[in-house]
VOGU-3710 file (C-alpha; in Angstrom, 3 decimals, decimal comma):
1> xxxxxxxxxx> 0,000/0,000/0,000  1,226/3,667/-1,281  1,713/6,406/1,935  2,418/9,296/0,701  2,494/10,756/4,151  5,158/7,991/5,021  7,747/8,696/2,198  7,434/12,423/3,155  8,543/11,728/6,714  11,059/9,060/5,698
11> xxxxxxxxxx> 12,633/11,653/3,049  12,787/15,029/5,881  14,822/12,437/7,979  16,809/10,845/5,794  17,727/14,964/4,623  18,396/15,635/7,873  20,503/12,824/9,125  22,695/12,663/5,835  24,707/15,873/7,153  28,181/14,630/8,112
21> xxxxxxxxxx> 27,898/17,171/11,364  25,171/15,640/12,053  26,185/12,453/11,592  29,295/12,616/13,583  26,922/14,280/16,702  24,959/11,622/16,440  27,938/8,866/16,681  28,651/9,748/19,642  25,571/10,416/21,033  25,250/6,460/20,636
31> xxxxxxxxxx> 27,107/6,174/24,008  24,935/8,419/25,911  23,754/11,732/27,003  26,092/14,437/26,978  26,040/18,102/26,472  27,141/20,249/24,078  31,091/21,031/25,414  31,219/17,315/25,566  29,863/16,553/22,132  32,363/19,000/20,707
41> xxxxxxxxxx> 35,473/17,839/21,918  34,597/14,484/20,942  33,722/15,598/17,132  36,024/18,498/17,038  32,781/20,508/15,841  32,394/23,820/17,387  30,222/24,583/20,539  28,493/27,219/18,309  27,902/24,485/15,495  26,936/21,685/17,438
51> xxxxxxxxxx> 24,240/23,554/19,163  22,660/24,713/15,965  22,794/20,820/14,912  21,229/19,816/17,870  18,783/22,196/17,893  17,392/20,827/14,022  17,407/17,836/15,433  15,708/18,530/18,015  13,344/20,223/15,719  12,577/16,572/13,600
61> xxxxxx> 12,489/14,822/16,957  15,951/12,830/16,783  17,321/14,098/19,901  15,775/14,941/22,820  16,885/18,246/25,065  17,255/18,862/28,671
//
């Protein structure tokens, strides 16, 4: 059965995950919560940049906030 609604959702998250930034974030995110001064020394990414990543990810509801 055709979803339209499905591929929609399944093509926003496969745009937003296919950013290497975001990619990397998420990486390491795989071993836990951390915040963002910890995320960026792991990735190298600035604290500037990683909290505008995590914030559109936030956005599409792959990471949650605290």
């Amino acid at each position: 059965m055709y979803n339209e609604e499905f591929f929609l959702l399944h093509s926003e998250l496969c745009k937003t995950i296919s950013n290497p930034k975001r990619q990397a974030i998420l990486f390491v995110l795989r071993d836990g919560e951390m915040n963002v001064n910890e995320i960026a020394d792991k990735t190298g990414i600035s604290q500037a940049t990683v909290s505008q990543h995590l914030a559109l990810l936030k956005d599409r509801g792959i990471v949650n906030i605290r």
